[in-house]
Structures are given as C-alpha cells and as structure tokens.
C-alpha positions in Angstrom: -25.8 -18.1 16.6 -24.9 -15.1 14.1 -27.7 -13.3 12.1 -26.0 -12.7 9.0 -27.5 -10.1 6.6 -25.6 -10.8 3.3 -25.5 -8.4 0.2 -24.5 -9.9 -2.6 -23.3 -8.8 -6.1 -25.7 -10.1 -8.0 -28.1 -7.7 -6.4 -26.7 -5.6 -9.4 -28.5 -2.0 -8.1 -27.0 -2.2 -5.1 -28.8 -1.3 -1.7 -29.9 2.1 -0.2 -31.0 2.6 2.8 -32.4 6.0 4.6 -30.9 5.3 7.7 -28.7 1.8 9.2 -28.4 0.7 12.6 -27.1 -2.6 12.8 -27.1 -4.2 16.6 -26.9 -8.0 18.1 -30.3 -9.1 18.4 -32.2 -9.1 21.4 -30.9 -12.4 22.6 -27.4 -11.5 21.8 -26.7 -13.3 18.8 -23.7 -11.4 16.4 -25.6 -9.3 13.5 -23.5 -8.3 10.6 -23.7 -6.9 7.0 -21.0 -8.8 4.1 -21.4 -6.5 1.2 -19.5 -8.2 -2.0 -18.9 -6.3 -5.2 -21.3 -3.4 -4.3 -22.3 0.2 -3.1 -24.0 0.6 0.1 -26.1 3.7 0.3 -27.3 5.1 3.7 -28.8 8.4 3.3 -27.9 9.6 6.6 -26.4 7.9 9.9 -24.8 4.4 10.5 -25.1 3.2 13.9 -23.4 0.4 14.6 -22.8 -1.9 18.2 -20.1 -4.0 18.5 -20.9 -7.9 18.4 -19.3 -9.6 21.3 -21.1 -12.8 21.4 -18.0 -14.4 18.8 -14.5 -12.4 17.9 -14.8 -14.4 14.6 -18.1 -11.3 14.0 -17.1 -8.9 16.0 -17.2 -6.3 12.8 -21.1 -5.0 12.0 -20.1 -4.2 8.3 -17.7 -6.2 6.1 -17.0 -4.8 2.6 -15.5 -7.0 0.6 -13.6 -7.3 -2.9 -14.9 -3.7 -4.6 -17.7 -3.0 -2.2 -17.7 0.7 -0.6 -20.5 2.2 1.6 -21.7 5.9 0.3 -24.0 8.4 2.5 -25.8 11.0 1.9 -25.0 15.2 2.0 -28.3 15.6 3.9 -30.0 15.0 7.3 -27.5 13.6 10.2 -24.3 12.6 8.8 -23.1 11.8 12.4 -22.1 8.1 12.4 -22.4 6.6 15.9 -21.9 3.8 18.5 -18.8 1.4 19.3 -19.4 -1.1 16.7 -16.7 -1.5 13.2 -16.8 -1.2 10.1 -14.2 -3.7 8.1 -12.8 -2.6 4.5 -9.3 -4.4 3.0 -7.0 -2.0 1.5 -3.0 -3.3 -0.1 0.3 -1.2 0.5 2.1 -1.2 -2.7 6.1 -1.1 -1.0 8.6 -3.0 0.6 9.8 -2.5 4.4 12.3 0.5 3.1 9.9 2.5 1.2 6.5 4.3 2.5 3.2 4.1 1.7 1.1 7.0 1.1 -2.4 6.4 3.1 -5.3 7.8 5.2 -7.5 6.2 7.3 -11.3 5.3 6.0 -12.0 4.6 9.8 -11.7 6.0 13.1 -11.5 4.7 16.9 -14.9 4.0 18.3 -13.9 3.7 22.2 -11.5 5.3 23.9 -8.6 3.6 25.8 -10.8 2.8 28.6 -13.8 1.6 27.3 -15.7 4.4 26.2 -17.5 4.9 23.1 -17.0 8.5 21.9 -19.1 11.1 21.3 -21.2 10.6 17.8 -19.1 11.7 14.5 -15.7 11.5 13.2 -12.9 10.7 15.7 -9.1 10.1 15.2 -7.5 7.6 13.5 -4.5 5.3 15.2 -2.2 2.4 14.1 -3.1 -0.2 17.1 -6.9 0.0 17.3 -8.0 0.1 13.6 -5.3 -1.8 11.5 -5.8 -5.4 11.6 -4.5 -8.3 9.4 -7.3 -10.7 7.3 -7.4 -13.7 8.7 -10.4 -14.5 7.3 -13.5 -13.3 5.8 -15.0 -12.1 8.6 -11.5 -11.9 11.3 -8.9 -9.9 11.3 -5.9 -10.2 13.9 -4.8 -6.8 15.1 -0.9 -5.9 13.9 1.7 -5.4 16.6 3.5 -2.1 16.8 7.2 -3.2 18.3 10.1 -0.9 18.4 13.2 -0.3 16.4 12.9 0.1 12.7 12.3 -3.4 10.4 8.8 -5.3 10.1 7.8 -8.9 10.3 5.1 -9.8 8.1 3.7 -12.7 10.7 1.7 -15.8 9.2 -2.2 -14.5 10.3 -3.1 -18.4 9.4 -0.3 -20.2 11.6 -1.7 -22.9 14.0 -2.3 -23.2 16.4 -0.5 -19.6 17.0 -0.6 -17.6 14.6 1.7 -15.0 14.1 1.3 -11.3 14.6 2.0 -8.7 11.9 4.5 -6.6 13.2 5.2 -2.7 12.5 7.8 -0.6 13.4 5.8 2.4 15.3 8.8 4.5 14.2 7.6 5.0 10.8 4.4 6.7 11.1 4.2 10.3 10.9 1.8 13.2 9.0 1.9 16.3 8.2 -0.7 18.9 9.3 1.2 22.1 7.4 4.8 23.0 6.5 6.6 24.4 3.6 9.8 21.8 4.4 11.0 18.7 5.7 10.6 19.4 9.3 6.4 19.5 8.6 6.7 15.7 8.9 5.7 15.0 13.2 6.1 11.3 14.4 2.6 9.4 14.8 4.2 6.5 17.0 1.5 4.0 18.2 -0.8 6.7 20.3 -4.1 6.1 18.9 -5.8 9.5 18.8 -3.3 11.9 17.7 -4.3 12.0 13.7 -7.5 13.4 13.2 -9.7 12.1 10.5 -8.4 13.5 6.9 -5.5 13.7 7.1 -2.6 11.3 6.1 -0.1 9.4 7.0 2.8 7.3 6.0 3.6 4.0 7.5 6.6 1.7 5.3 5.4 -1.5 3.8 6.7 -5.0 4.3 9.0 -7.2 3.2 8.5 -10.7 3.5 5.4 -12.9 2.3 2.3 -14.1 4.3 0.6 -16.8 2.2 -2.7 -16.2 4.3 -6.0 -16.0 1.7 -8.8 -14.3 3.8 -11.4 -14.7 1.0 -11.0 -18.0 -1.6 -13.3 -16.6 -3.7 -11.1 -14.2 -4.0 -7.7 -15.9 -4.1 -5.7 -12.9 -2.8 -3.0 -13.6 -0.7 -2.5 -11.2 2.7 1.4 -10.4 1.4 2.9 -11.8 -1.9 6.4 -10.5 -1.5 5.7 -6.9 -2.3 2.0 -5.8 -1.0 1.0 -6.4 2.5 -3.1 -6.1 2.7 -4.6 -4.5 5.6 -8.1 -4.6 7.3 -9.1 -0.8 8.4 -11.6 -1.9 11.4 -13.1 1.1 13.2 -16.5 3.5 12.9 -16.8 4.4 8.8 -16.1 7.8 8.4 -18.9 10.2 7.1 -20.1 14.2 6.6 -18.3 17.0 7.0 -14.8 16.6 8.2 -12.6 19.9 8.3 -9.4 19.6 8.0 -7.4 22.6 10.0 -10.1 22.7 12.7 -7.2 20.8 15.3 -4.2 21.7 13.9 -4.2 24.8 12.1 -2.7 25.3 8.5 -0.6 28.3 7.6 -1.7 29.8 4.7 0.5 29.1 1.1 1.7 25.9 3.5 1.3 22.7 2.5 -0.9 20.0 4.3 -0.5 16.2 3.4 -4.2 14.7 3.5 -6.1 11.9 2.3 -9.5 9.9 1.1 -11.0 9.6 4.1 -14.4 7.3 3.4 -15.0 3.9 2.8 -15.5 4.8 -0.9 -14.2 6.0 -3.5 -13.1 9.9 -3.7 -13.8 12.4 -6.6 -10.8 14.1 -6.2 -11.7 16.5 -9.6 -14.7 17.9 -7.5 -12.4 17.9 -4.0 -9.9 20.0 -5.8 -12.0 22.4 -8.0 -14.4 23.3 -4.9 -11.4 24.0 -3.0 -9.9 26.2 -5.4 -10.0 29.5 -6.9 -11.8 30.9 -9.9 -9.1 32.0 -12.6 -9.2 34.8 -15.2 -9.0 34.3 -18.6 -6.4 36.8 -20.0 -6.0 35.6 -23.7 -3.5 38.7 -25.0 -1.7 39.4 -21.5 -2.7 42.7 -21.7 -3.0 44.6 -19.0 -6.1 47.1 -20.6 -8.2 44.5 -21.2 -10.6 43.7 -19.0 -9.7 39.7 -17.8 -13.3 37.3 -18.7 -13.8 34.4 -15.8 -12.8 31.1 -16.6 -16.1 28.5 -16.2 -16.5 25.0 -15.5 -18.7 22.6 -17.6 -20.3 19.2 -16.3 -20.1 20.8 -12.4 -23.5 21.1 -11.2 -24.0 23.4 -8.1 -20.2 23.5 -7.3 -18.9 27.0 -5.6 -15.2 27.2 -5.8 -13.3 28.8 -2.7 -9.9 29.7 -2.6 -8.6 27.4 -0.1 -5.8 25.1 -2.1 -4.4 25.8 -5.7 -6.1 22.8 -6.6 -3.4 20.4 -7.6 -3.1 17.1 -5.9 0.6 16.1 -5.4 1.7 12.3 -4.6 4.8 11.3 -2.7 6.6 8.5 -5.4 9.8 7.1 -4.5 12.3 4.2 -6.2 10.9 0.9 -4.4 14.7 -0.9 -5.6 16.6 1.4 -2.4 16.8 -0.6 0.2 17.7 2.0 3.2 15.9 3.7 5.8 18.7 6.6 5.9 17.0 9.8 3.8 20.2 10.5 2.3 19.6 7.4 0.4 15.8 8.0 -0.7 15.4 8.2 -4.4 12.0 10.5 -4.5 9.5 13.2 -6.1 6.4 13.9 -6.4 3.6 12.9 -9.1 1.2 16.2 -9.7 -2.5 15.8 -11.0 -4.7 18.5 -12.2 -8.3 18.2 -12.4 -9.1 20.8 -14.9 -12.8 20.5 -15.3 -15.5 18.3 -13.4 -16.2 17.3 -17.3 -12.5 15.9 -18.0 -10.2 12.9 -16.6 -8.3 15.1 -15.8 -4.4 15.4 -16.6 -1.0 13.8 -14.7 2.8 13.5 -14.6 4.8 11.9 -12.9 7.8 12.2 -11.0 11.7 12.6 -11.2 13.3 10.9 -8.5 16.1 12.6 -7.0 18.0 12.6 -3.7 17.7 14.7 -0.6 19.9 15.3 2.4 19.1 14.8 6.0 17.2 18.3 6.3 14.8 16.9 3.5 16.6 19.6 0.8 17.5 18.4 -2.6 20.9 17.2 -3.3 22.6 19.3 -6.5 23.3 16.4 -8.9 21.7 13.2 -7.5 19.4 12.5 -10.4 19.1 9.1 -10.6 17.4 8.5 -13.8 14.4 6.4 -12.6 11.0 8.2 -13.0 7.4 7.7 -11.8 4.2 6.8 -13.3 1.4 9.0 -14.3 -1.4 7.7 -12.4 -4.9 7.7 -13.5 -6.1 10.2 -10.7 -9.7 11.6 -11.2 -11.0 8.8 -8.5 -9.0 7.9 -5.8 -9.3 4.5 -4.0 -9.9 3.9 -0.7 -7.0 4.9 2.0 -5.1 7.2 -0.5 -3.3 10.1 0.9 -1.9 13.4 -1.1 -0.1 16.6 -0.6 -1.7 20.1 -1.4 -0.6 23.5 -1.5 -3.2 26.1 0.5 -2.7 29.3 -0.8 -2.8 32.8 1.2 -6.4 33.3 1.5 -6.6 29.9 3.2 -9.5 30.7 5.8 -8.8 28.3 8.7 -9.4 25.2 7.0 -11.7 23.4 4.9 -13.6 20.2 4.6 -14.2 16.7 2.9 -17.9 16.5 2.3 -20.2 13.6 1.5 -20.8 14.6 -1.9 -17.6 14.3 -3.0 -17.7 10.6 -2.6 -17.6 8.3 -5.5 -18.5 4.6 -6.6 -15.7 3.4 -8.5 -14.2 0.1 -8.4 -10.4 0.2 -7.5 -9.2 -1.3 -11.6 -6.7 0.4 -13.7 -9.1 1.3 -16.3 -11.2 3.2 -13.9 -8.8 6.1 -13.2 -9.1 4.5 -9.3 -6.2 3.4 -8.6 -3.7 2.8 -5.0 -0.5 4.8 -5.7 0.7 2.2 -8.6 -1.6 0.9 -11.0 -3.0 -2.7 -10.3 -18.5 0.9 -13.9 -21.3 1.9 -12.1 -20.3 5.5 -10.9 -22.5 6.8 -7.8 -22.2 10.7 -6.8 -24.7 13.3 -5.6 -23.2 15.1 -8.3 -24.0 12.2 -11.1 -20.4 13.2 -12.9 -20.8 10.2 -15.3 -17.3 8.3 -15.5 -17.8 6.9 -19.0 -18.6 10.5 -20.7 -15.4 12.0 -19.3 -13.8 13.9 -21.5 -9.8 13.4 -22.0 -8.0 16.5 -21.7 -6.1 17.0 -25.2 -2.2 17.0 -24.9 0.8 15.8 -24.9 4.0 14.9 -23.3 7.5 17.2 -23.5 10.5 15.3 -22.3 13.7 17.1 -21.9 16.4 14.8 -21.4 19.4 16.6 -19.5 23.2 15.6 -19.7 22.2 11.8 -20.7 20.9 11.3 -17.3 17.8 11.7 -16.5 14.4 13.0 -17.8 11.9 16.2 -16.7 8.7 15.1 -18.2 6.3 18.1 -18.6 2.2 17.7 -19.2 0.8 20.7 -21.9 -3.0 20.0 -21.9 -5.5 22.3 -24.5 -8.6 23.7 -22.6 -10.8 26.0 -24.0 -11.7 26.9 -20.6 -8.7 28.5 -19.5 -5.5 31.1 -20.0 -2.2 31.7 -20.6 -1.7 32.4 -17.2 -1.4 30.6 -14.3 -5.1 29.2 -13.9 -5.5 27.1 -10.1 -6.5 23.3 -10.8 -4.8 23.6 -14.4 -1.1 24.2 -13.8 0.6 22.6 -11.4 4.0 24.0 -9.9 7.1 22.7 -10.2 8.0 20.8 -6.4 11.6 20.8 -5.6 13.1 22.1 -8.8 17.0 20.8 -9.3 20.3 22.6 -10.1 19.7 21.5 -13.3 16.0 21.5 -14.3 13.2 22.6 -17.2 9.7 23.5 -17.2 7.4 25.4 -18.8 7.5 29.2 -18.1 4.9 31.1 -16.9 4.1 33.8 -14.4 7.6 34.0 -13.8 7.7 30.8 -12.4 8.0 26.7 -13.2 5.1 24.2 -14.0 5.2 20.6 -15.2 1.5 20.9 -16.0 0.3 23.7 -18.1 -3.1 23.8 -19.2 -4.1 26.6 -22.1 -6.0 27.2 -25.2 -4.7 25.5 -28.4 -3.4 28.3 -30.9 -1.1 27.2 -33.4 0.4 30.4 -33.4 1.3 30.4 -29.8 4.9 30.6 -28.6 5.2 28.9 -25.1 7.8 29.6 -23.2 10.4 27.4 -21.8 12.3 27.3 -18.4 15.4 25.7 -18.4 18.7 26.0 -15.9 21.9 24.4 -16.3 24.7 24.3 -13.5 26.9 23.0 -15.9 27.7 22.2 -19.9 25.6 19.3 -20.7 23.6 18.1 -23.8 19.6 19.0 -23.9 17.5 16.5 -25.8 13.4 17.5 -26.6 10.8 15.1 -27.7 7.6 15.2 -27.8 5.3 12.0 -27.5 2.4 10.7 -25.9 -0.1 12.7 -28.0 -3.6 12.0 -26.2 -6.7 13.2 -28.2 -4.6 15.7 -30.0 -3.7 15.4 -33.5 -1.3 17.8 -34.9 1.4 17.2 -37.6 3.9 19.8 -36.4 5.6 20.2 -33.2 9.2 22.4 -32.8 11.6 23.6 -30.2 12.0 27.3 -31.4 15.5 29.0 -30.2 14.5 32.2 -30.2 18.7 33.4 -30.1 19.2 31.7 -33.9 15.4 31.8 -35.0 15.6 27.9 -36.3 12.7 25.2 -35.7 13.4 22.1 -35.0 11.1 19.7 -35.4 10.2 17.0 -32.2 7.0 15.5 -33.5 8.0 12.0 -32.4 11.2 13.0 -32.9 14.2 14.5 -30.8 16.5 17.6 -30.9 19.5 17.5 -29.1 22.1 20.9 -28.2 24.8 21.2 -26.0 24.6 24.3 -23.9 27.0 25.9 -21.7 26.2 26.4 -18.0 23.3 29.1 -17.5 19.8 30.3 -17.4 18.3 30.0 -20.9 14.8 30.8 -19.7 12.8 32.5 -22.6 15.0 31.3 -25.2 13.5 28.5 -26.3 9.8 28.2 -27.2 7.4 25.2 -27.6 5.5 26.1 -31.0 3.1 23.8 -33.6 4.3 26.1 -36.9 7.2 28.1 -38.4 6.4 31.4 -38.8 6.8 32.1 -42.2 10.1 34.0 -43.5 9.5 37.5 -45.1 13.4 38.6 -45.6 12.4 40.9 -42.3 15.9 41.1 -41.5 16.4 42.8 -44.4 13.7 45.2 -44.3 14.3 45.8 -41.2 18.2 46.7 -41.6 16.9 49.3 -44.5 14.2 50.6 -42.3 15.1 50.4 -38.7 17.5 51.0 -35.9 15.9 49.0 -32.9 18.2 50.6 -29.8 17.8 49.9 -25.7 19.2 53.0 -24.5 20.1 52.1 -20.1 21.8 54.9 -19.6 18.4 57.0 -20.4 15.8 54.0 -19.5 13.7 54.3 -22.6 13.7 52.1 -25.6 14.5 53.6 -29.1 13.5 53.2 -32.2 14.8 55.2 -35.6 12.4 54.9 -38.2 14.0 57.5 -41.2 11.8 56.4 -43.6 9.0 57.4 -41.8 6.9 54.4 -42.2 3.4 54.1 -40.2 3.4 51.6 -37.5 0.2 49.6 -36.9 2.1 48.7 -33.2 5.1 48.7 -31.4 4.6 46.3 -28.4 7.5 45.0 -26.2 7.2 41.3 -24.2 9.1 39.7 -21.3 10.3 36.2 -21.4 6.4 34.6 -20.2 4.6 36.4 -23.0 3.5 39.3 -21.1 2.7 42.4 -23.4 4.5 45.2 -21.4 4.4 47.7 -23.6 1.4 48.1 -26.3 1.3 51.1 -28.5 -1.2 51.2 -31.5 -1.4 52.8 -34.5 1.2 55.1 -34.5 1.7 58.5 -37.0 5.1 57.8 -39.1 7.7 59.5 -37.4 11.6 59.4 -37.5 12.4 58.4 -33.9 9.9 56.9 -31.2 11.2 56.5 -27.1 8.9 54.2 -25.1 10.0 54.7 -21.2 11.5 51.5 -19.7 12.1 52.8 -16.4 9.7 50.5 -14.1 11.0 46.9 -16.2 12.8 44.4 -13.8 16.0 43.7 -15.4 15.7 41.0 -18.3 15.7 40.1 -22.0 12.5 41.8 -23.9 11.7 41.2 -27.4 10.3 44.3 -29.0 7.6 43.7 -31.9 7.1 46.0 -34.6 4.1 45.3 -36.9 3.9 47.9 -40.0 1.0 49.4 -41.4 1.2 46.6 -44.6 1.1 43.7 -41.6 4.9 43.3 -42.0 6.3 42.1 -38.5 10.1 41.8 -37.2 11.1 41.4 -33.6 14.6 42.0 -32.1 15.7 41.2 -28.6 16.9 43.8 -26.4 18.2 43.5 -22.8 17.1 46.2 -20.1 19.3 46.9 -17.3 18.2 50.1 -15.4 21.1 50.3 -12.8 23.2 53.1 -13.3 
C-alpha cells in the first residue's frame, strides 16, 4: 500500500509547516507528498527516508507543474536522511549546444550505501538526474562515453529505453579569468559541491513520453529534453568558496541552488558593494552613499560586482569543435530590491581553441534580454568577485522566492517559455521598471552591440556595482559606453538632460557606424542625438538612425549620447576675439591668453569619461592664465571656459607629456 499525502492547487494558500519529516509508515507502506501548483513552506528541517516498499514511490516529495518547496532563515536549516526530493526542470538546446544549470538537489548516500552527514552535499550527473516516466517514476539517465546523446523512449515496453549522456560534456567552473577555468565534471558523483554550476549539452532527438496528462508535456519535443532532479532538497546556508577557493577579481560560474525560485536582485545587491554618488566628478567634493529603497534589513558586502552574466550561444551550429561556437554572454543588473531590474543581451561571436575571441567572427545573430529579477529552478550564471572577495560567500534561505517559471513573471530558464513568497516580502507586482532605453550601434553592416542606459535616481555617473555591468570579451571592433576608463553595456545614472555620456567605440578597420535608439521602457523623451564632439553636429536617433563611415581607430570620447542641443551662442566667434586656448607639451601646462582681460567665472578641464580634472573658480581678469598639466595621462581633454556673463566655449586640446 502507499500512504499518499497529496497537496493540491486548489488549496490556494499553500501549506506551511514548522518542521517535515516524511518516513514509510510503521508497517512499511511508501509515504509521499505530490505538491501541484503550490509553495511548500517548512520553517526549518526536511527529513526525509527513502521508500523502498515500491520503485514506482521511491521519492518522499514530488513537486509538480509550478510547485517549489521554501524554508525558513531560522532554527535548523540542516535537511537530513536518505530519502529524495523530485522537481522537473527542461534544457532549452540541442545535443551541440550547452545548457546553463545547477543542481536544486544533492546525493543523499554515498557510493556504498551510506547516508551522509545532515546538510548540503554534492551534486552528480548519475545519482540525481533521472528521466519522467511518470508522475511519480523517473528512470535514471545513462552516462556512456564519446560525445553524442540518445534521447531513449522512458515509456518503451516492455524495455524501455535509457536516456543517454555523453559524461564528456559536463564541466564547472569554481574561479578563473579564462577558458582554462572550465574543469571536466565526468560521471563522479561528488565532485560539484552544492552552488555551483554546471553545463551539460542538451539533446537532440524526441521522446514522446508524457509523465503528467494533466499536464500534456512531453519528456523531449525535438528541442527541450525534461529532467527529474531526484536527491535531498537543498536548504540554509551554502558557501560557495568554502571547497574550492575563489581568487579574488576571478570569476566563478554558479547557480540557483533550491527547489524554488531565486531572487537573484537581493543575491546580487547583498553580495555587492555600496557605491558613491559623485554627481559633478569632482574630486573636492565630498562623494554622498548611494541607498537602496524596498530592501528591508539587507547589508551589502563587497564580495561580487553584482552583475549576473549568462552564457548564450547560437542553437543553429551544429559542432562540438569550440572554433565553431557562436557565443556571448547576456548581463543583468539588479539595480534596486525595488526595480525589475535591467538586461541585455548578447553578441555572438567566435572563439578559438584557447577560449579567446576571434578578431572578425561576428556573426550577426544576437541574444535575448531575459527577464532576470527571479530565476527558475536549476539556473546557473557567471559573476565577477572583486578584490576584496573574503574567502567566499553564501546562498541563504532568504533569498528564495515563489515565483512561477512563466514569461510574464521575470522567471524564466535561459530562453523565455503570482503569488510571490520571500522573508523579505519584495512584492513582484509593485516592482518598479527601471526607466531606459536601448542604443544599437550597428558596425560595418554586420552585426549589432546593443547597449542598456537605465535612469536611477539612486546612483552616479561613475561606475556604481549592481548598476553597470562590464563589457565581457570586447571585439577588435566594438562600442560601449565609456566610463571609468573602461567598457559597459549596462550603464545605470541619473537622468539630466544636459548630460553628455560618453561613448567607446574601436574600429580595426574603415567601416560604416549606424546609431539608433529604440526600446524606450518607462521613459518618455522626445529628443535623443549622437553628438560628435570633433564637428559639434547632433544628430538625431529618436527612433531613428545615423550612419558615418569612419576610418580605422579609437574614437573613444568623441561621440556623446545626449537628449538636447546645446544652444548656439556664435561662441566661436567670441571666442576667436577674446581667446587664445593653447596646450603647451613642451612646458606641461595648459595656456590661456585672455587680452581683453575678461573675468572668468571657471576654467575647468575634462578627460574623455567626464571627469573634471582641473576646476578653477572665479578667477580675477588677467591677460594669460597656465594651469600645470604635468601629472595628466596622455589623451584628448576638452577645456571649458565659462565667463562671468554665463558665456561658455570649450576647445579640445591633446596632452602629450613625453619629451
């Protein structure tokens, strides 16, 4: 007999529980919990025995369709005995390209029998992945040899037929700044510890098997295989760098690792620094902390830079040789606990067998910008720790989430296919959508950089962690936005429709540039221009493109994003009666002639990011002024002159201080 304890989803509030234990009964009958369409809430520990009386209930907790299983931040988080927890999850790839995935589970016994020690264990491919066969078994996949997959028929009789996985294609990465990060999983059980991710490539082929009729979804249509993750449910604190440790500014590719839904806004922001508002980039003014709103009792620790960054790849190539991979990475930035939080997506390109970039190999296909702010079960992501990394850092149970996996709940499994539940309480419907838009800048024809330029009152200028997110394997030919000196595809600032923002962009050769600017999101402006800064001409984008033809070069800091024309005050001409702007190299100074003697409100003097380098106020009319440019990094500067009736010119000027 089975003692079925079923949870159903009409029970609309869900269940909570302070503690579970859920055991065979005294007379050995199979006990099991089938949750459907619904959150399970244990306060503390699950403790769950395996049921050996009938493999057809040999799990102790089914979740099925949307239903997740949340626990508390309090009391024992420790989850214990041999018994399994079963949760579906579908790949989204065919046998030539990789999923991106974690494990929600980990092994219960060892390889001789043993049940580990209470807590979070490893994860491994043979013990925990399973295929639906169905709604209560699962038949374990095969790990064979060489490199293509068999996608099996779980509902052949009276055989049926094994899903089968290449063991070669499994491999994480527990820190690295390259290619050779990635180390080979293989089929040993107990070598990826719980957190972190891994990649395993998807199959090909179609398994018409339906677990669940209620359901009606097929095990493998032609391009999704579904898995059962079978194992003890993940839970509390798991620290990730406590086995393998991460080298500071390294990367580390990781992943949700519940049976729930992951608020990966509060993940990121907790695990990120506290920036510094610095609104005129000057050096004298003191800098004002940037807040959060919406965040509760968060404390932020400057572990990660707080971007989230997602392995995306052309599905069409149909190779398992790296030179062939069409690739990038998608970026997502949380911004504030209050917000959706902002994505882009990626630019595939082509890389050679050392995992570098290949000069030229755009191929024109781009990603999708993924809803982000909730991940789904099993999803894995890359992030950058930064210097003052301590060790590690951890996954915690309040940064779990219920969210249903839909494309309108910013949950989603690595390509788009409610009642929200946090101990945070972040309310899903109230979140706020970053204002913004989309810059495209098409290069040579061929293919597109798509940058994300959000408005936040709660941030800088500068580089702010969990705002901006940094440019990943930039190409021979590439744009960005500017700022700190280096490249960002998501920039994240306070709207002033004054503001200059400064744009990267490299050549390697002559090609034509095109700008445009679309996908306005909860921002409504009627201007948008590409300033060059060399001929002083706007060109309007709003919807609209620009296209130049450039030679070969760096043109960083010529061209500007901007939302109005500065108005035109025959400067030129004033300032050709008034003024003699002059970079003197041989005598490091900057020079300015001024025979008229007028009184200068300022003289200030910018690099190619914005920064104010030089800031002199109210200055006496005199007939020559020399401003010392002896500690300036060799660049283009445009010096600003403001008179004392508010009339402003700028000049460029290059400073070169080798002699």
């Amino acid at each position: 007999m089975k003692c079925i304890i079923t949870i159903l989803s009409i029970l609309i509030s869900g269940v909570s529980l302070a503690q579970l234990s859920v055991k065979p009964t005294n007379t050995g009958d199979d006990t099991f919990i089938y949750v459907i369409d619904e959150i399970l809430y244990v306060k503390e520990d699950v403790n769950l025995t395996k049921n050996v009386n009938d493999t057809l209930t040999e799990a102790s907790i089914y979740l099925r369709r949307e239903a997740q299983l949340i626990q508390g931040d309090g009391g024992d988080q420790l989850n214990k005995g041999d018994g399994l927890l079963s949760v579906y999850q579908e790949g989204t790839t065919n046998q030539w390209d990789y999923n991106n995935w974690t494990s929600p589970v980990s092994v219960a016994v060892n390889s001789s029998g043993v049940t580990l020690a209470d807590g979070n264990a490893t994860f491994g491919p043979s013990s925990t992945l399973f295929t639906p066969v169905d709604k209560t078994y699962s038949s374990p996949v095969k790990l064979i040899g060489g490199y293509e997959s068999s996608v099996g028929d779980a509902s052949a009789t009276p055989d049926p037929e094994p899903l089968s996985l290449p063991s070669y294609w499994f491999f994480y990465y527990p820190t690295g700044d390259d290619y050779l990060g990635w180390q080979q999983v293989g089929g040993d059980d107990y070598t990826i510890p719980a957190g972190y991710g891994f990649t395993m490539k998807g199959v090909t082929g179609a398994d018409p098997t339906v677990s669940d009729a209620g359901e009606g979804v097929v095990n493998n249509s032609g391009s999704a295989q579904r898995f059962d993750f079978r194992g003890r449910p993940n839970s509390g604190t798991i620290e990730i760098g406590s086995i393998t440790p991460i080298t500071p500014g390294h990367s580390v590719f990781i992943g949700n690792p519940y049976p729930s839904a992951l608020d990966l806004s509060y993940f990121l922001l907790e695990h990120s620094v506290n920036s510094d508002i610095d609104d005129d980039n000057d050096p004298d003014t003191p800098d004002v902390p940037v807040t959060l709103t919406s965040c509760g009792s968060i404390t932020r620790k400057d572990n990660t830079t707080g971007i989230a960054y997602f392995y995306d790849s052309d599905p069409s190539v149909q190779s398992h040789f790296l030179v062939d991979y069409q690739a990038g990475y998608e970026a997502f930035a949380p911004v504030d606990c209050g917000t959706t939080g902002m994505s882009v997506g990626a630019t595939f390109i082509m890389y050679t067998n050392d995992g570098e970039p290949i000069a030229n190999s755009e191929t024109g296909v781009e990603g999708d910008a993924r809803d982000r702010r909730y991940l789904p079960i099993a999803q894995g992501f890359f992030v950058e720790t930064t210097s003052n990394l301590d060790n590690s850092f951890t996954f915690e149970n309040r940064h779990r989430a219920y969210i249903p996996e839909t494309a309108s709940s910013n949950s989603t499994f690595h390509r788009n296919t409610s009642e929200n539940i946090t101990t945070e309480n972040f309310d899903e419907d109230e979140l706020i959508v970053i204002p913004k838009l989309k810059l495209n800048i098409e290069l040579n024809h061929a293919y597109n950089r798509q940058i994300s330029i959000g408005f936040w009152h709660n941030s800088s200028r500068g580089v702010d962690y969990a705002m901006d997110a940094r440019l990943r394997n930039s190409l021979a030919s590439d744009a960005a936005i500017l700022n700190n000196n280096d490249k960002y595809y998501i920039d994240v600032r306070p709207f002033d429709v004054t503001e200059e923002i400064p744009l990267s962009l490299v050549l390697d050769s002559q090609m034509d540039v095109k700008f445009t600017a679309t996908s306005f999101e909860n921002f409504n402006t009627e201007n948008v221009y590409i300033l060059d800064s060399e001929t002083g001409v706007y060109y309007d984008i709003n919807y609209n493109s620009w296209t130049t033809t450039l030679q070969a070069g760096n043109y960083d800091g010529r061209f500007f994003l901007t939302f109005q024309e500065q108005e035109v005050l025959d400067t030129k001409d004033f300032a050709a009666e008034n003024f003699d702007v002059f970079q003197n190299n041989s005598a490091s100074q900057l020079e300015i002639r001024n025979p008229n003697a007028l009184d200068l409100k300022s003289v200030a003097l910018y690099d190619i990011t914005g920064k104010k380098v030089i800031n002199e106020q109210n200055l006496e009319g005199q007939s020559v002024y020399t401003f010392s440019t002896r500690n300036l990094q060799e660049a283009i500067y445009v010096v600003n002159i403001t008179t004392s009736d508010n009339i402003t010119f700028s000049k460029k000027i290059t400073v070169s201080n080798n002699r």
